[in-house]
C-alpha positions in Angstrom: 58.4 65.2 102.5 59.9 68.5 101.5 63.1 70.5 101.3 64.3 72.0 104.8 67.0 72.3 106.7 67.0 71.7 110.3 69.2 72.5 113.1 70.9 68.9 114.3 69.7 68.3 117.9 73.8 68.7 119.8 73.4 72.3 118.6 69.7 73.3 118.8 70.6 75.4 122.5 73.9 76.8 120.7 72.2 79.8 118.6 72.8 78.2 115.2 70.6 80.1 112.1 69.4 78.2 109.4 70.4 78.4 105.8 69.3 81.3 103.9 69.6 83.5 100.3 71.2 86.2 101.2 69.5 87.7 98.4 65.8 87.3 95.8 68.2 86.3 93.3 70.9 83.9 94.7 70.6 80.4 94.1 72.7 79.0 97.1 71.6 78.9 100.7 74.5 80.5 102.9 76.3 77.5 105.9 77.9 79.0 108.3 80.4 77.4 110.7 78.6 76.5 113.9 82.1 76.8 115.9 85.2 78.7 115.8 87.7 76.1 113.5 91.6 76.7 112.7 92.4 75.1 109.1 96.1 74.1 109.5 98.4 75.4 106.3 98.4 72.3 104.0 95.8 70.4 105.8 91.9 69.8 105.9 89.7 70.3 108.7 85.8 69.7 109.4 83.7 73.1 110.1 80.4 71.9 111.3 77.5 73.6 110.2 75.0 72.2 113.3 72.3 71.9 110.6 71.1 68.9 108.3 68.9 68.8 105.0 65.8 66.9 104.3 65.3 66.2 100.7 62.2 65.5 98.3 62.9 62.2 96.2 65.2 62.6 93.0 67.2 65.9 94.3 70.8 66.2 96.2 72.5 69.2 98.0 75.7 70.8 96.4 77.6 72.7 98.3 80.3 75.3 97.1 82.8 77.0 99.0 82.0 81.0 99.0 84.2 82.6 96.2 85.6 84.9 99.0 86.9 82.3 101.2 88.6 80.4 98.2 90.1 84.0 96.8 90.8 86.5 99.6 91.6 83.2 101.8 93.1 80.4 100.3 90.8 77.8 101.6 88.5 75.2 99.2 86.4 72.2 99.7 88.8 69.1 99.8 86.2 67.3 98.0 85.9 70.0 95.3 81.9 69.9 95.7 80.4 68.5 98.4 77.2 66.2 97.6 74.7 65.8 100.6 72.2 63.1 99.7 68.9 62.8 100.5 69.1 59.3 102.8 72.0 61.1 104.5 69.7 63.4 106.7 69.4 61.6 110.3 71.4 58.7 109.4 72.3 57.1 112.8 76.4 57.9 113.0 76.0 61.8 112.7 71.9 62.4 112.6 72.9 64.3 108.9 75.0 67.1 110.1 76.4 68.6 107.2 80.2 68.9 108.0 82.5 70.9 105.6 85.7 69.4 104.7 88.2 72.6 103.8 91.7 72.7 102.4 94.0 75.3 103.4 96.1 76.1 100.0 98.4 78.8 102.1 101.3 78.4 104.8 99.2 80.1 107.4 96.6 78.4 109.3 93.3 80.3 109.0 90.8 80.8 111.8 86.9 80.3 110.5 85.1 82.1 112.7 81.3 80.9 114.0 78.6 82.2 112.7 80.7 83.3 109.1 79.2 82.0 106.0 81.3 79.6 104.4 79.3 77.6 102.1 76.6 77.8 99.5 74.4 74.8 99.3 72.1 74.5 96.4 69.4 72.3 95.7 69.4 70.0 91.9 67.4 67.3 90.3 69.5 64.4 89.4 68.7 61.9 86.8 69.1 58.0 87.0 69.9 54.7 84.5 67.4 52.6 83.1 69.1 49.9 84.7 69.4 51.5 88.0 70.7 49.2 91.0 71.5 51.0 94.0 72.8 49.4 97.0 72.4 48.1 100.4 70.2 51.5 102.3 73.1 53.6 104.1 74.1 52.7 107.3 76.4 55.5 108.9 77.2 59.2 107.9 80.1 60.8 106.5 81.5 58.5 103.9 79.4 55.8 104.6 78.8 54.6 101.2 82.2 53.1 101.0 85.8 53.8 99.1 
C-alpha cells in the first residue's frame, strides 16, 4: 500500500482538503484544522484535522506545528512532535484521524480558525533493532500503545 492521506468518513460531507506542499520545494504537507477550536491560555486542546494517513511499511508521519503559529501566536504541539504511525490509520476507536494536541504558551485563549493550516506533517524512514520485539497489534487510537 502507498502513502495517502484520506479524509476520515465523519467529515467527508464537511468540505475538508487534503494535505498538500504548498510549494515544489517544501518538505511538509500543510493540516489544517477541520473546525473552528479555542486553545485556552495555559491549556491544550485537540484541533481535528478530519483526515488520516496511510503508510508504506518502515515509514511514520511527523508532524510540526507551523513556525507562524508557534512565533506570531504562542501556540506549540504539547507533544513537541507528533508521530502518526502507520498501524494507526483506521484503527477502530478514531478510524486514524489525526488530531493535534496544541499548547497555548500565552494568557489569551487563541481561536484556530477552520480551514487555517496549522501543521506540517512529513513523511521519514525509521530504522529498527536486530532484536526487534514489538508488541501486542494496536487496539484503539490516540494513545493506545499505553503510558
Amino acid at each position: 500500500m502507498g502513502r495517502r492521506f484520506e479524509v476520515v468518513s465523519a467529515y467527508r460531507s464537511k468540505g475538508v482538503e487534503l494535505p498538500r506542499r504548498s510549494t515544489p520545494g517544501s518538505a511538509g504537507y500543510d493540516l489544517a484544522a477541520a473546525e473552528d477550536t479555542v486553545v485556552p491560555p495555559g491549556g491544550v486542546a485537540l484541533v481535528p484535522t478530519g483526515v488520516k494517513v496511510y503508510l508504506p511499511p518502515g515509514e511514520f508521519l511527523a508532524v510540526f506545528i507551523r513556525s507562524s503559529l508557534a512565533v506570531e501566536r504562542g501556540l506549540s504541539l504539547a507533544n513537541g512532535v507528533a508521530v502518526i504511525d502507520a498501524d494507526y490509520v483506521d484503527n477502530p476507536a478514531n478510524e486514524g484521524h489525526i488530531l493535534l494536541a496544541l499548547y497555548n504558551r500565552g494568557a489569551e485563549p487563541v481561536l484556530v480558525r477552520r480551514g487555517e493550516r496549522v501543521a506540517q506533517g512529513v513523511f521519514l524512514p525509521f530504522g529498527l533493532t536486530d532484536d526487534d520485539r514489538p508488541g501486542p497489534p494496536r487496539q484503539g487510537g490516540l494513545g493506545s500503545t499505553g503510558p
